[in-house]
VEXVEX-663062 format. One record per residue (C-alpha): residue number from 1; residue in three letters; x, y, z. Coordinates in steps of 0.1 Angstrom, whole numbers, plus 5000, padded with zeros to 4 digits. Layout:
REM residues N
pos/code/u/v/w
NUM/ALA/X/Y/Z $
...
//
This chain:
REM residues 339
pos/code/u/v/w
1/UNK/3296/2078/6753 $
2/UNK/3328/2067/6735 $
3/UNK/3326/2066/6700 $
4/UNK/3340/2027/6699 $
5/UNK/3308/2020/6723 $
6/UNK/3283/2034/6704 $
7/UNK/3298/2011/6676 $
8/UNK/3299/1982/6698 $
9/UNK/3275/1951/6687 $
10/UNK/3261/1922/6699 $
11/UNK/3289/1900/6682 $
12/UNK/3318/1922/6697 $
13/UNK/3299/1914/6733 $
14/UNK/3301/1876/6723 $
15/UNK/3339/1876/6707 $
16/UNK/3353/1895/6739 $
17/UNK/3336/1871/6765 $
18/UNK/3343/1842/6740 $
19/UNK/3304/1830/6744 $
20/UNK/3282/1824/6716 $
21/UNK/3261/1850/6701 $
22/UNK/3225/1835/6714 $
23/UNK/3244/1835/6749 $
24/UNK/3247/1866/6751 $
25/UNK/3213/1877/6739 $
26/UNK/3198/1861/6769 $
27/UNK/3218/1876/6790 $
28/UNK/3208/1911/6775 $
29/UNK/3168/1899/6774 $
30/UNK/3174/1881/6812 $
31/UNK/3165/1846/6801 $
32/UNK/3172/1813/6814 $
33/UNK/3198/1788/6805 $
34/UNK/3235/1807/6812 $
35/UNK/3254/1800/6845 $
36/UNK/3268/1824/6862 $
37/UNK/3299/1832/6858 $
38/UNK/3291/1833/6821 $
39/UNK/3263/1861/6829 $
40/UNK/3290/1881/6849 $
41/UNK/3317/1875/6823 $
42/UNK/3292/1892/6797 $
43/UNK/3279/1920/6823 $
44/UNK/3317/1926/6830 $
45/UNK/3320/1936/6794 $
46/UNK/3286/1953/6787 $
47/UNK/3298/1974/6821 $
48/UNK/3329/1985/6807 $
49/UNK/3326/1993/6772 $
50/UNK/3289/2009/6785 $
51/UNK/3273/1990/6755 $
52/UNK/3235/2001/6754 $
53/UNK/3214/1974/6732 $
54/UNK/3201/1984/6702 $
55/UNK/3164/1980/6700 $
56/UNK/3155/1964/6666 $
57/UNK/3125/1979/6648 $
58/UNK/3096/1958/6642 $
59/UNK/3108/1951/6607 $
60/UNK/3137/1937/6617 $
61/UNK/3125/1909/6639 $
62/UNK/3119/1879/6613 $
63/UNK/3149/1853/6601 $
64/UNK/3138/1837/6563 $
65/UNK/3148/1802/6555 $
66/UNK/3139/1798/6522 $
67/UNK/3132/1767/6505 $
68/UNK/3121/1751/6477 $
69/UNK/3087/1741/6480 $
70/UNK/3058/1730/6449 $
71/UNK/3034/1702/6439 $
72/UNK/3064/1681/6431 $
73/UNK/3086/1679/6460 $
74/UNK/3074/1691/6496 $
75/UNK/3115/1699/6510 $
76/UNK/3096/1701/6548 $
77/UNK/3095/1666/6548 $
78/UNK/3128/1663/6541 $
79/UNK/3148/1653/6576 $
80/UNK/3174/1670/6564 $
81/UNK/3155/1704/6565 $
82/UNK/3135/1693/6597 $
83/UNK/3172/1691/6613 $
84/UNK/3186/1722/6596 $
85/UNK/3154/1741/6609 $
86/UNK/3161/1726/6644 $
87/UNK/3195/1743/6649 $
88/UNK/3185/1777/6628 $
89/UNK/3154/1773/6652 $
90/UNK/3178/1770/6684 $
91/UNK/3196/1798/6677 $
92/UNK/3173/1822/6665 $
93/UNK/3144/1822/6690 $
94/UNK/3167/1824/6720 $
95/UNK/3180/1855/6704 $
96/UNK/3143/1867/6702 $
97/UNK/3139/1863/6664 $
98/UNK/3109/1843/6647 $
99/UNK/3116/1822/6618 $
100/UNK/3095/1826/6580 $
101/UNK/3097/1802/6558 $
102/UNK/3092/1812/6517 $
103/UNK/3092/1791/6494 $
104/UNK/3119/1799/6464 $
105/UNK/3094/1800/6438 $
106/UNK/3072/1828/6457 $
107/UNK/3106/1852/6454 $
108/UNK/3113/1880/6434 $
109/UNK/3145/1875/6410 $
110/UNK/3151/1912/6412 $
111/UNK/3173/1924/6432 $
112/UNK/3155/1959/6442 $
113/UNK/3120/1940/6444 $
114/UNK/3135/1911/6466 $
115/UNK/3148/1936/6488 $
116/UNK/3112/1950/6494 $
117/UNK/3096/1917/6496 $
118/UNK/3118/1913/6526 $
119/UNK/3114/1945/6540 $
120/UNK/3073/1944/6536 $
121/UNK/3076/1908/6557 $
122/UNK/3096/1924/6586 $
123/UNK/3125/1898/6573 $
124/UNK/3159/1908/6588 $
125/UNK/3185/1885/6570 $
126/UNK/3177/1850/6550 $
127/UNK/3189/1817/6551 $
128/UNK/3190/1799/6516 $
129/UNK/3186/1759/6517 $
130/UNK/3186/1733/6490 $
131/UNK/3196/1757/6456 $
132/UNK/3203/1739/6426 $
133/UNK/3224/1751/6395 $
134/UNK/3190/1763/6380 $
135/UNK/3187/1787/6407 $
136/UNK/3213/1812/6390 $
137/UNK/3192/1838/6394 $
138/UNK/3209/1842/6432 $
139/UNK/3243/1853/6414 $
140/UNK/3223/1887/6404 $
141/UNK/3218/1898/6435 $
142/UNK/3245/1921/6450 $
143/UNK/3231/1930/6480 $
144/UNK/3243/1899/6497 $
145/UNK/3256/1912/6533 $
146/UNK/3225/1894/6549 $
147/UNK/3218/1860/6532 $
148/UNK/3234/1828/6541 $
149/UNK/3236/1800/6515 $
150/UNK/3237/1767/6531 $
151/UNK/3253/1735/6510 $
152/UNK/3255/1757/6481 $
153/UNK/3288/1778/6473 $
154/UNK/3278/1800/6441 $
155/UNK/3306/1827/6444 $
156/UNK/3331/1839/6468 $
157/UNK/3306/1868/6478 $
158/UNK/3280/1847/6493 $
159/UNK/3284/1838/6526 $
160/UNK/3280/1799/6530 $
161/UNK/3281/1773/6556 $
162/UNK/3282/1740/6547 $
163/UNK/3299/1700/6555 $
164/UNK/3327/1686/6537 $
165/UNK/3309/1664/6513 $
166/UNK/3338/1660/6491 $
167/UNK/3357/1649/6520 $
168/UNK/3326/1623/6530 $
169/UNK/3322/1611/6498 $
170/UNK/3360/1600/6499 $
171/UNK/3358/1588/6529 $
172/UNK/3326/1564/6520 $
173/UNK/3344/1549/6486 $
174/UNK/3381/1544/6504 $
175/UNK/3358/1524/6531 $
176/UNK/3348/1499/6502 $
177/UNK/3380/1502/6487 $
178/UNK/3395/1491/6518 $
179/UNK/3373/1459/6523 $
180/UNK/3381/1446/6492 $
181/UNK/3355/1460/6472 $
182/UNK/3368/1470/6435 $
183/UNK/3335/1467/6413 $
184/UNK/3317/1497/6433 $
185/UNK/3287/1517/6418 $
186/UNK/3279/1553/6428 $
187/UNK/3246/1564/6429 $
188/UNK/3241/1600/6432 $
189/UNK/3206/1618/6435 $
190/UNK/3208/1643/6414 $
191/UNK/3243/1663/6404 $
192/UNK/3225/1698/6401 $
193/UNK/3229/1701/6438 $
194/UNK/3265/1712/6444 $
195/UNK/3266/1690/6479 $
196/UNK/3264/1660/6457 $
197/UNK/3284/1672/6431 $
198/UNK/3310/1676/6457 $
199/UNK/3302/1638/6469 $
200/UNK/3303/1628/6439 $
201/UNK/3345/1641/6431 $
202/UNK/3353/1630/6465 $
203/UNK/3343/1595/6456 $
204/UNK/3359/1595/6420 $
205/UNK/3393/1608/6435 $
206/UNK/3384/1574/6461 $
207/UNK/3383/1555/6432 $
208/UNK/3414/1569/6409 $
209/UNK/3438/1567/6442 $
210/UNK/3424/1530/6441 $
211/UNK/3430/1528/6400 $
212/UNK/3397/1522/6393 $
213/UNK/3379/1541/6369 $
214/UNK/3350/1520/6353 $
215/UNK/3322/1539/6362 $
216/UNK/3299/1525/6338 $
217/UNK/3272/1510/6357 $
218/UNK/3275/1545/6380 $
219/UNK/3236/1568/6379 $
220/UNK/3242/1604/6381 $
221/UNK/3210/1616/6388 $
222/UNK/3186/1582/6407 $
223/UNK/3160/1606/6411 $
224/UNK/3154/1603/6372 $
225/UNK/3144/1569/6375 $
226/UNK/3112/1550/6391 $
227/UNK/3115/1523/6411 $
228/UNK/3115/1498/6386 $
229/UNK/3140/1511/6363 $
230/UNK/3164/1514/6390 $
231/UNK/3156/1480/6402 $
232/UNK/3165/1468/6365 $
233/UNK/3198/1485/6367 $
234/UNK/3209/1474/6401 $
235/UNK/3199/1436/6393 $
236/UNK/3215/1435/6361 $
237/UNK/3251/1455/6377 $
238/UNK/3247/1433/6408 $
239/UNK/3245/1402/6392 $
240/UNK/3260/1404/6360 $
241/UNK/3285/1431/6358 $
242/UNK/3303/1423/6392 $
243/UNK/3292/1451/6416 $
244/UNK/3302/1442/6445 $
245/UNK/3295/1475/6468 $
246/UNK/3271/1510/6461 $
247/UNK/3274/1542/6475 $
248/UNK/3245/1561/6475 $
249/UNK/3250/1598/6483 $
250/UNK/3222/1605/6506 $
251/UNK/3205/1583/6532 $
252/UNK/3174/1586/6515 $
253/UNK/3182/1569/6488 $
254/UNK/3203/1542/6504 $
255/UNK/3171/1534/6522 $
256/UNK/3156/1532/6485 $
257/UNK/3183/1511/6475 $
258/UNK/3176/1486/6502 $
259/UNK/3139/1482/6495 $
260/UNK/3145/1472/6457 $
261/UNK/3174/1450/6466 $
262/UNK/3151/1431/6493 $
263/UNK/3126/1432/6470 $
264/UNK/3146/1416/6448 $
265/UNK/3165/1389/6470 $
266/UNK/3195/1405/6470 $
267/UNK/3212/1406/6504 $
268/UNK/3228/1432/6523 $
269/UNK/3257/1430/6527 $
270/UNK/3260/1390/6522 $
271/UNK/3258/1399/6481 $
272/UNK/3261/1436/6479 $
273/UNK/3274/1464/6506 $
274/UNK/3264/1501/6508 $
275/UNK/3272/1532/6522 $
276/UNK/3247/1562/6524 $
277/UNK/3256/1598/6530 $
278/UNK/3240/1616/6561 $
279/UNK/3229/1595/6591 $
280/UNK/3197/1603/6596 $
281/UNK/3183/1588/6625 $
282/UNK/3166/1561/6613 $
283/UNK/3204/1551/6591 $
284/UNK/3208/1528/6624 $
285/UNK/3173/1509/6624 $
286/UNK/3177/1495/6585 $
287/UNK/3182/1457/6579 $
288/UNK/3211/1458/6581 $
289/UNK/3222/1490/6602 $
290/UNK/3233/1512/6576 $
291/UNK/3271/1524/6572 $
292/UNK/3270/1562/6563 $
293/UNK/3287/1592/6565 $
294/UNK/3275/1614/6591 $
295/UNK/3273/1653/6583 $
296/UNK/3265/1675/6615 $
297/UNK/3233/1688/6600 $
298/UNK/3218/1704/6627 $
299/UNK/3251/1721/6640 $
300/UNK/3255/1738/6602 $
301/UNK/3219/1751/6612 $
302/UNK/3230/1766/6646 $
303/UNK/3263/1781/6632 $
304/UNK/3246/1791/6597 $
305/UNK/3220/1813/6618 $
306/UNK/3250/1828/6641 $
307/UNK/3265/1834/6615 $
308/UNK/3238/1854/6598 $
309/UNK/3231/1871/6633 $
310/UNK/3265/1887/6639 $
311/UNK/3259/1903/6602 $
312/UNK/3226/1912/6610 $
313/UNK/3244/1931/6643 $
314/UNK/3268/1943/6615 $
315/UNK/3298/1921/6614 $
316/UNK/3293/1909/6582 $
317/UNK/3329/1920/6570 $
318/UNK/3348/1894/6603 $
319/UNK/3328/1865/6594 $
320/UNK/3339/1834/6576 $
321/UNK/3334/1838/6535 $
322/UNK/3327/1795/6537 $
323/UNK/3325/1772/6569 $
324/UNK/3335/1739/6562 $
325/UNK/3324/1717/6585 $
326/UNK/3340/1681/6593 $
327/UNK/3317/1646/6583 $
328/UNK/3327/1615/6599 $
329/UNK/3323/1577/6589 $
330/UNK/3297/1560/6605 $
331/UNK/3307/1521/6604 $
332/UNK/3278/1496/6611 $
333/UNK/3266/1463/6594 $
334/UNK/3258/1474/6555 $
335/UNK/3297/1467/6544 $
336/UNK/3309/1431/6546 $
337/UNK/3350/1423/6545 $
338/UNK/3356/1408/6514 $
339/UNK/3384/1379/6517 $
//
């Protein structure tokens, strides 16, 4: 055998048939789900480059989507982790890996001890979700060849997949601009997450192209406040200091939003419009159908865990550094036209 197909991996099957890496996997393991001519397109290569599988040691068998997880905040309820987990999910049990999920908090901070942690849990690679500024700890560690950061891009070396929230969040504020809307709050849950720190500049540059820069009434971190503090704030900017429109940059708390303002007799979008940030599925069953900005949640899980397989298969050094992946506005009935 050739010394280029002894080298040959599961990702150079996949590039030179141009099918996905979980494709070929089941063509290798003889499942279901791949037509024909794709099967033979893959065999056609396997044939000629003689490619033997490697057989991965029991040890290397588990993918790790760590998450933060305590007392406080319980991220598995989260719909956007249910749909990350979905796509991760997809991809890595048709290419015969099991998923294990650890919470942040369980994990060592040093380098050598997290690399044993992993190795004594038969983890093969990880996939990090939801890490906040506080998590610096991450920079330390140098082995990096088999983690994936998702919505969080700490340095160059990490490999990380994420949408374009600064592009969303643009899009969401130039919507208001464009119907008229010049007193416009943003509401962002929580800046230590660098996904709505990126929301949050996209929505600022919305505002400066629009010369408006009177962000007083603006709450950089909503997750600060109960219920009834935030209710005290959106009355008083709603009815007093001329806010006309909010963009809230995650569905969640659009939906949050919505309840105080009903609760309050404000109506949507009669007196006030908003835009949320994610379109979750239930964004189109509010009153009124909520206008949002759609990120492709479960796709950034399918191409985070491909991503992560072809370095697992050792082609960490031809994938992408960061995948940017493209949001979309979701127009419904939370916006009205202004005159």
């Amino acid at each position: 055998m050739s010394r280029k197909a002894e080298s040959l991996s599961i990702y150079d099957i996949a590039r030179m048939s141009g099918v996905s890496i979980s494709a070929v996997s089941k063509v290798l393991n003889g499942r279901a789900g791949i037509g024909d001519e794709t099967k033979q397109r893959v065999m056609n290569i396997i044939k000629k480059h003689k490619y033997v599988p490697r057989v991965l040691p029991s040890n290397l068998d588990t993918i790790a989507c760590c998450i933060p997880i305590n007392l406080e905040n319980n991220h598995l309820m989260n719909p956007y982790i249910n749909n990350l987990l979905s796509g991760i999910g997809d991809i890595a049990f048709e290419s015969g890996y099991i998923l294990s999920i650890i919470p942040t908090s369980k994990l060592p901070r040093n380098e050598g001890e997290l690399s044993r942690y992993f190795r004594q849990r038969k983890v093969s690679g990880s996939i990090f979700m939801l890490l906040n500024s506080d998590d610096d700890w991450i920079r330390n560690i140098t082995d990096r060849e088999k983690i994936i950061l998702i919505s969080q891009v700490f340095a160059a070396d990490f490999v990380s997949v994420a949408a374009d929230n600064r592009g969303g969040g643009f899009e969401a504020v130039r919507h208001l601009v464009e119907y008229g809307h010049r007193g416009i709050m943003l509401i962002m849950p929580g800046l230590k997450y660098s996904d709505h720190k990126e929301r949050y500049e996209g929505a600022k540059q919305a505002l400066a192209e629009a010369c408006i820069d009177d962000y007083r009434d603006s709450i950089e971190d909503s997750l600060e406040l109960v219920d009834s503090d935030l209710a005290m704030h959106l009355e008083r900017s709603i009815r007093q200091d001329g806010i006309t429109a909010i963009f809230a940059a995650s569905d969640q708390e659009a939906y949050r939003v919505m309840r105080i303002l009903n609760e309050k007799g404000i109506a949507i979008p009669e007196e006030v419009s908003i835009v949320g940030f994610d379109d979750y599925n239930f964004s189109s069953h509010t009153n009124p159908p909520l206008t949002t900005v759609r990120q492709p949640i479960e796709e950034i899980g399918k191409i985070a865990c491909n991503t992560l397989l072809s370095m697992i298969e050792g082609g960490a050094e031809r994938v992408n550094r960061l995948t940017l992946l493209e949001t979309s506005l979701i127009r419904r009935k939370s916006v009205r036209l202004l005159k």
